[in-house]
C-alpha positions as CSV (number, residue, x, y, z in Angstrom):
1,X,137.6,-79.4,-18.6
2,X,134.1,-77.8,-19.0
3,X,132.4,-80.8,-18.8
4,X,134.3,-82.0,-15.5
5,X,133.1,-78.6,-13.8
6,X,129.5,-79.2,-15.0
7,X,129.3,-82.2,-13.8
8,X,130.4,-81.4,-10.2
9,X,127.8,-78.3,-10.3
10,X,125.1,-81.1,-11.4
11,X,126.3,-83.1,-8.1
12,X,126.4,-80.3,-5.5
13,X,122.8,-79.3,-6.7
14,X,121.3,-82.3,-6.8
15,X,123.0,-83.0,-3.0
16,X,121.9,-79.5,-1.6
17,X,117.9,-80.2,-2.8
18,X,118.2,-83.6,-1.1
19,X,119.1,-82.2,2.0
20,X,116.3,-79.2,1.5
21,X,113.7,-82.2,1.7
22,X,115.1,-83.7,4.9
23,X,114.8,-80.5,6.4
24,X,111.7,-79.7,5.1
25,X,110.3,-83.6,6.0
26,X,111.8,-82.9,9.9
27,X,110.1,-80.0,10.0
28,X,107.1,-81.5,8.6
29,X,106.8,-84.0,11.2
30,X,107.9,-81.3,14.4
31,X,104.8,-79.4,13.3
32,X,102.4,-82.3,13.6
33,X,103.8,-83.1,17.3
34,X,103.4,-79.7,18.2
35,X,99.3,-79.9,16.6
36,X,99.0,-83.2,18.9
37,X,100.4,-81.1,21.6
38,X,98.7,-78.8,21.4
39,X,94.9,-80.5,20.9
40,X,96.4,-82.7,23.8
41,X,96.8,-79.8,26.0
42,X,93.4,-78.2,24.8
43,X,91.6,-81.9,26.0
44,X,93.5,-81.9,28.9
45,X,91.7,-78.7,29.8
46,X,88.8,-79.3,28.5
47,X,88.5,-82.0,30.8
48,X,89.4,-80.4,33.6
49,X,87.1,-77.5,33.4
50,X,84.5,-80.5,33.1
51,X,86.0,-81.4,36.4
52,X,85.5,-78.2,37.8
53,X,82.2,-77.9,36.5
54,X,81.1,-80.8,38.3
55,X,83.2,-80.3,41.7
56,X,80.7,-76.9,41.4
57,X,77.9,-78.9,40.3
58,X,78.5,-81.3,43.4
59,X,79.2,-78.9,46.4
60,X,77.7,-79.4,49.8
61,X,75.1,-76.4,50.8
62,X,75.6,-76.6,54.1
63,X,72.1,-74.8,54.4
64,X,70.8,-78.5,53.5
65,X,73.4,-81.1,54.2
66,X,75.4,-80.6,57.5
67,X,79.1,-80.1,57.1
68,X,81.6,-82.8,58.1
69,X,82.7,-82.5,62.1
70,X,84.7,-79.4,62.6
71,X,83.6,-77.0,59.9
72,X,81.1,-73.9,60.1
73,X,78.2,-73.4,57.9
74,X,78.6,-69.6,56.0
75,X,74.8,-69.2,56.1
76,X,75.2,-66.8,53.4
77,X,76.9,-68.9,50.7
78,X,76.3,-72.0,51.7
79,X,79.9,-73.4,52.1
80,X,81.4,-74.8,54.7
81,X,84.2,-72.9,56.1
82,X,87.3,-72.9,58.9
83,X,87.1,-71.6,62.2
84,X,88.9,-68.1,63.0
85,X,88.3,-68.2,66.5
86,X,86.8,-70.2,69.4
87,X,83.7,-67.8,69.5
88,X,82.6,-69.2,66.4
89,X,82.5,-72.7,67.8
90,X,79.6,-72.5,70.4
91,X,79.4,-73.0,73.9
92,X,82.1,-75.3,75.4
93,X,84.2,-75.3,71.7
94,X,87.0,-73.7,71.0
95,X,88.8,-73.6,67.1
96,X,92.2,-75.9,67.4
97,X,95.3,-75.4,65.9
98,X,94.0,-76.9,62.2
99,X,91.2,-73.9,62.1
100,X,88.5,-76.4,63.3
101,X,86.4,-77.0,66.1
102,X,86.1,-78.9,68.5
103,X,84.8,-79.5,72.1
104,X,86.5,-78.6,75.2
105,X,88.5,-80.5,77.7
106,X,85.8,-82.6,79.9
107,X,83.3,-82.4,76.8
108,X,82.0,-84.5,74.0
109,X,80.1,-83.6,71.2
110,X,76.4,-85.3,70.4
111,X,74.3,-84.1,67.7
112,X,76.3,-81.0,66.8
113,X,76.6,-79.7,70.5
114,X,79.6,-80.4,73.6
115,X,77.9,-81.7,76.4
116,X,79.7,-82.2,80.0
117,X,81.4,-85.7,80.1
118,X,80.2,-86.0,84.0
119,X,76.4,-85.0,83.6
120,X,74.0,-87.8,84.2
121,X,72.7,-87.2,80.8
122,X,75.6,-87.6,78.7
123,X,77.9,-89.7,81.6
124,X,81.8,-90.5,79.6
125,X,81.5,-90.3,75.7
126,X,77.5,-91.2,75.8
127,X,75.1,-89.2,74.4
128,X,72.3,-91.2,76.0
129,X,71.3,-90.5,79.8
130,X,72.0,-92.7,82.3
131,X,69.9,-95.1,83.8
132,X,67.2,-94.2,86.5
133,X,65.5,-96.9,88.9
134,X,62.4,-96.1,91.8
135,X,63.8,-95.1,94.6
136,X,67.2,-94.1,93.1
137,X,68.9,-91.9,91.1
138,X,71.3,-92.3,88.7
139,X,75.4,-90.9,88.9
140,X,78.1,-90.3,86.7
141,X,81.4,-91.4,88.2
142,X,84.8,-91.3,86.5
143,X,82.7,-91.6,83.1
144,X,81.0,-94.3,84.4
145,X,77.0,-94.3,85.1
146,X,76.0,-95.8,88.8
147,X,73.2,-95.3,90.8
148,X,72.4,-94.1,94.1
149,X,69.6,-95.7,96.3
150,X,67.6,-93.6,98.8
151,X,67.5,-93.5,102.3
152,X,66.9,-97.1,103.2
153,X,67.5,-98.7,99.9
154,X,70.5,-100.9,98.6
155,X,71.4,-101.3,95.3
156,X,71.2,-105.0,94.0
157,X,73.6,-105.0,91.6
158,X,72.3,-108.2,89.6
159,X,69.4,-106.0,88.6
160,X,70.8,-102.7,88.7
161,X,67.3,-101.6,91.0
162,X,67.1,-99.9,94.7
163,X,65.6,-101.8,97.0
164,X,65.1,-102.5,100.7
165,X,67.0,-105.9,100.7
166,X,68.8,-108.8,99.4
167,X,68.9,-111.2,102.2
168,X,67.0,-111.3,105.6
169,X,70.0,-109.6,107.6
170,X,69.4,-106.4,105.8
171,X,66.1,-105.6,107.5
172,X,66.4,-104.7,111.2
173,X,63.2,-104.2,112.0
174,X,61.0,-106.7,114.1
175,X,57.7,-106.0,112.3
176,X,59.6,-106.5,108.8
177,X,62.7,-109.0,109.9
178,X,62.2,-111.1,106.7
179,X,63.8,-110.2,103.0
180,X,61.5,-111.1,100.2
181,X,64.4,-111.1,98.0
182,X,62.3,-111.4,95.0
183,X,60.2,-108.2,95.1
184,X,63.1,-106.7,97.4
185,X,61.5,-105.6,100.1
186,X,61.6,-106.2,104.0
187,X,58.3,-108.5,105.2
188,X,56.9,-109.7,108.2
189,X,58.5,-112.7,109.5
190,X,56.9,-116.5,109.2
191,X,59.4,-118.7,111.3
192,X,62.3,-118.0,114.2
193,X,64.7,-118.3,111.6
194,X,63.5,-114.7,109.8
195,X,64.3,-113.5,113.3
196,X,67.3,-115.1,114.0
197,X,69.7,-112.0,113.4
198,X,67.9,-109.9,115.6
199,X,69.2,-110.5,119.1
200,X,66.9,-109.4,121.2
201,X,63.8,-110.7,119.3
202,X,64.9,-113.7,118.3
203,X,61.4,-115.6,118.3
204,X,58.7,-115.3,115.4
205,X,55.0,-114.9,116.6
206,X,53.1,-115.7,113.6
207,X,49.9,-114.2,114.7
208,X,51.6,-111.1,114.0
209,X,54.5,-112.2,111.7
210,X,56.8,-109.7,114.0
211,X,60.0,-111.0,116.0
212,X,59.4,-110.3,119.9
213,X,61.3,-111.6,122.8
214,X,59.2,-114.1,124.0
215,X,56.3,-116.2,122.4
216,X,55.5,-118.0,125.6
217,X,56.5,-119.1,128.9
218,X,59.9,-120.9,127.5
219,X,62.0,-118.4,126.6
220,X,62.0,-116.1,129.8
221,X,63.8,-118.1,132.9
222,X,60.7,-119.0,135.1
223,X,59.4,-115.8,134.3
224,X,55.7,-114.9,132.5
225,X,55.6,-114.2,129.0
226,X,53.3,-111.3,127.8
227,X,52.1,-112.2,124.9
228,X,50.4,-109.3,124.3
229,X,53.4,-107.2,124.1
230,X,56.1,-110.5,123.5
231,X,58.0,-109.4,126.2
232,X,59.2,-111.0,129.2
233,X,58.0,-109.8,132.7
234,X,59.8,-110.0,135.7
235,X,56.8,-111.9,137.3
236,X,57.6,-115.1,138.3
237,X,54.6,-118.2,136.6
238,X,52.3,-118.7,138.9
239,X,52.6,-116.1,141.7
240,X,49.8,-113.8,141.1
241,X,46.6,-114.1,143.7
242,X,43.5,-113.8,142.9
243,X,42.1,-110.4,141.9
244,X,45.5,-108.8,141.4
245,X,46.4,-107.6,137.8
246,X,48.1,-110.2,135.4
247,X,49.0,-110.7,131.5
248,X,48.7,-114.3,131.0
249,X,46.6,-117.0,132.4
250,X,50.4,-118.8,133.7
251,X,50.9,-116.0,135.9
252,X,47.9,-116.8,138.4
253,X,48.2,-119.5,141.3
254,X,46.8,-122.9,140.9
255,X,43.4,-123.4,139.7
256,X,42.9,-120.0,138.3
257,X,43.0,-117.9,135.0
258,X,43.6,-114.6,133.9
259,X,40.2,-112.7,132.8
260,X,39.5,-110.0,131.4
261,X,37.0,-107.6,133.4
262,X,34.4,-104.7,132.8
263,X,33.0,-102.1,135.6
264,X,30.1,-100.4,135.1
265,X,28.9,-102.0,132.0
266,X,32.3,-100.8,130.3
267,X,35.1,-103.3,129.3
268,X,38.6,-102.8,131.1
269,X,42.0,-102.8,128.9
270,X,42.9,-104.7,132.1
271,X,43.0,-108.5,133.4
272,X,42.7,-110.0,136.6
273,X,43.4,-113.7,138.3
274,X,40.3,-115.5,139.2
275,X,39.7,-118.3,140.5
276,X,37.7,-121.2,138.9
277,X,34.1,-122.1,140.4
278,X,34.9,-125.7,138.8
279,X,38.0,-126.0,141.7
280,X,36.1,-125.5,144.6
281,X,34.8,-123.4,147.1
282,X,34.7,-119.4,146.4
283,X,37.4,-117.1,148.4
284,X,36.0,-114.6,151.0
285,X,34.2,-112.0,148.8
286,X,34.3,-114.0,145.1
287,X,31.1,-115.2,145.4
288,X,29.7,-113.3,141.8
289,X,30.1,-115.5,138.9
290,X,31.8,-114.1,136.1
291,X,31.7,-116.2,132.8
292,X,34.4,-115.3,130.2
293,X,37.5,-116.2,128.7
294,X,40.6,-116.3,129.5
295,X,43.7,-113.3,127.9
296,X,45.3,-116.5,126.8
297,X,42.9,-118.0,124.9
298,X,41.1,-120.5,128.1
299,X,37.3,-121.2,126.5
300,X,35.1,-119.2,128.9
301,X,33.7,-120.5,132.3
302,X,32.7,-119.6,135.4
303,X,35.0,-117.7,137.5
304,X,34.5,-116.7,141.3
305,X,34.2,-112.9,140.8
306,X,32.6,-110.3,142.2
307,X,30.0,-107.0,141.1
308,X,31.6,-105.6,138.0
309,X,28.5,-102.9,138.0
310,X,29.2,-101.7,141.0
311,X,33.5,-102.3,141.9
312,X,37.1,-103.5,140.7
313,X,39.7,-105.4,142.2
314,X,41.8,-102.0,142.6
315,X,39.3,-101.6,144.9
316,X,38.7,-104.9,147.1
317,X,43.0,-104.4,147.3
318,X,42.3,-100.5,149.1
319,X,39.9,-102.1,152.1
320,X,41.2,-101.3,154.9
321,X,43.4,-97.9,153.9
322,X,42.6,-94.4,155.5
323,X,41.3,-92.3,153.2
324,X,39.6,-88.7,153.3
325,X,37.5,-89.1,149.8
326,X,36.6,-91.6,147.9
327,X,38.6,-90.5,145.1
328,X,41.1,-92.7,147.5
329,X,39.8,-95.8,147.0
330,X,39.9,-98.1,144.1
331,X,41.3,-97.6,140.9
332,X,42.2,-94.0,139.2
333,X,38.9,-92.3,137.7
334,X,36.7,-94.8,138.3
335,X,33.9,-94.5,141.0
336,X,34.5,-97.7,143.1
337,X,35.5,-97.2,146.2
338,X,33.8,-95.6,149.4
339,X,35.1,-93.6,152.1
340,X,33.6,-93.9,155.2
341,X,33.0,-95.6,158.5
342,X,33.2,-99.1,158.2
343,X,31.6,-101.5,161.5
344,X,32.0,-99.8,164.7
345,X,35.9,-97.9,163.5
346,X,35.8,-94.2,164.2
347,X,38.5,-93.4,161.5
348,X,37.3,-93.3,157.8
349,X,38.5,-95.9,155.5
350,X,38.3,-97.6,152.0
351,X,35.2,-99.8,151.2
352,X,33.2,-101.4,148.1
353,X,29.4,-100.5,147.2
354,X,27.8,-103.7,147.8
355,X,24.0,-105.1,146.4
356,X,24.3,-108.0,148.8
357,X,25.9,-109.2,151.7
358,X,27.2,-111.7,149.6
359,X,29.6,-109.8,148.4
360,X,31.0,-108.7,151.6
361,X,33.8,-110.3,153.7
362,X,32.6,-113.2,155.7
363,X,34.9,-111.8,158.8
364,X,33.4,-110.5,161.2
365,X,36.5,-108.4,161.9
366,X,36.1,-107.0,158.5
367,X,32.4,-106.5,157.8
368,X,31.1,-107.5,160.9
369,X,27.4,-106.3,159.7
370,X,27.3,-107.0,155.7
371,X,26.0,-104.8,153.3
372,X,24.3,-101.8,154.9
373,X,23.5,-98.6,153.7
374,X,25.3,-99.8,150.2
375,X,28.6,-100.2,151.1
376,X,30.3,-103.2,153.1
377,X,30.8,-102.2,156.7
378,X,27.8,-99.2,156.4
379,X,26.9,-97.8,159.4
């Protein structure tokens, strides 16, 4: 019976150290998992303060490198900081709801500042200014950069330029009818065509490259064409005697031309019909030659005239006239006309100054004694 109890002492030992080791074996391997933890959680920070040291390392100094859109620059630190309010943000910014800035309604930012969508220089979201041209300026329309052309420009849109024209009926004038569309400008005209818009200049003289109303005789009803001018006159071709005032040689009768004339040694801006020597015999009181060409372009060649020294024909047409001076007789400012007694008349009346009888009527009813006393008719 002794034995039996010793025995099952010897068991219940031997069990109760076996169980001590399992413990002690669990709890052997619990303390290793919690070393591992622990150097795990010691790396863990290690590497992020090694983190954190370089996040420092790598900061922006905004007193070098510009901070990304919407932050401020703390000049004193160097970080880049939120917006408080819109004061901070600079003219036409304000701070938004996120504590950033940003530009205004109608605003866009270029280079750091908010510059006015509709200004010429920054027109929509550009930051570049419009385009300019000579004689133009540019606009900003509805974000959109245009131009505007001066006062008597167009814009030609193919080559976004001002200029006077991009076809012919775009220049009114007569003395620049013509559109040169490559240098865009309004020239003189070369054929009736350039003047074909203009109604009433619809003929080209290319003498003068300038659309007039006439260029000759053909385009004014039976009327004379004044070349001069390019207008039509209301004198009928070929109705002007001789020694009366004219503007082309087709307004003169048959047989004569219309010359210029002088008085006095002085050229006349005036013209006069005369007759040629080459068709016959002289009228009454043409009996001076006067060689010259014609106002529309006649070579020169005799021309029954008479004493351009000493009259005009203003003042052949006043013979006859009463008169109290000879400021009466003739043409205006000019001294060639006398007033005096004339044959055996009692009444004063207009005269010429005469060199010869020759250049007195042959009438005896008109100058019934010549040249005396040096005027036609002297007494």
């Amino acid at each position: 019976m002794q034995l039996l109890i010793l025995l099952l002492a010897l068991v219940l030992f031997v069990g109760c150290s076996g169980g001590d080791d399992g413990n002690n074996a669990a709890n052997n391997a619990n303390n290793a998992n919690n070393v591992n933890n622990v150097n795990n959680i010691n790396n863990a920070n290690n590497s992020n303060n090694s983190n954190n040291v370089n996040n420092v390392n790598n900061r922006v100094d905004c007193r070098v490198d510009a901070c990304e859109a919407g932050l401020l620059c703390n000049e004193n630190t160097g970080e880049c900081v939120n917006c408080s309010f819109d004061e901070e943000c600079g003219v036409n910014a304000l701070c938004n709801d996120f504590d950033r800035c940003e530009c205004a309604s109608g605003f866009h930012d270029c280079a750091g500042s908010c510059v006015d969508d509709t200004s010429t220089e920054s027109c929509g979201t550009s930051c570049d200014p419009c385009p300019t041209t000579e004689n133009g300026s540019a606009t900003c329309e509805a974000g959109v950069c245009g131009l505007s052309c001066d006062q008597d420009f167009i814009i030609n849109t193919a080559e976004d330029a001002c200029v006077q024209c991009t076809k012919s009926t775009e220049c009114p004038n007569a003395a620049a009818s013509r559109c040169d569309v490559v240098a865009g400008v309004c020239a003189g005209c070369t054929i009736d065509d350039d003047c074909s818009h203009l109604g009433a200049t619809p003929v080209c003289n290319t003498d003068t490259n300038t659309c007039v109303e006439c260029a000759d005789d053909s385009a004014c009803n039976g009327n004379v064409c004044d070349v001069a001018t390019g207008m039509c006159t209301q004198t009928p071709v070929g109705s002007v005697e001789n020694c009366q005032p004219c503007t082309a040689d087709s307004a003169c009768l048959a047989n004569s031309r219309c010359v210029p004339m002088d008085f006095a040694g002085a050229t006349r801006n005036q013209a006069f019909c005369l007759q040629t020597r080459a068709s016959g015999d002289c009228p009454d009181m043409y009996n001076i030659t006067i060689n010259r060409a014609s106002v529309s372009g006649a070579a020169a060649e005799d021309y029954c005239g008479i004493n351009e020294n000493l009259t005009t024909c203003e003042a052949i047409d006043s013979r006859g006239e009463s008169c109290t001076q000879n400021s009466e007789c003739g043409a205006a400012g000019l001294d060639d006309g006398i007033c005096d007694l004339v044959g055996f008349d009692l009444d004063l009346i207009c005269t010429i100054p005469c060199a010869s009888s020759a250049e007195c009527s042959e009438d005896p009813f008109v100058d019934p004694i010549g040249c005396q006393m040096n005027y036609c008719g002297g007494v």
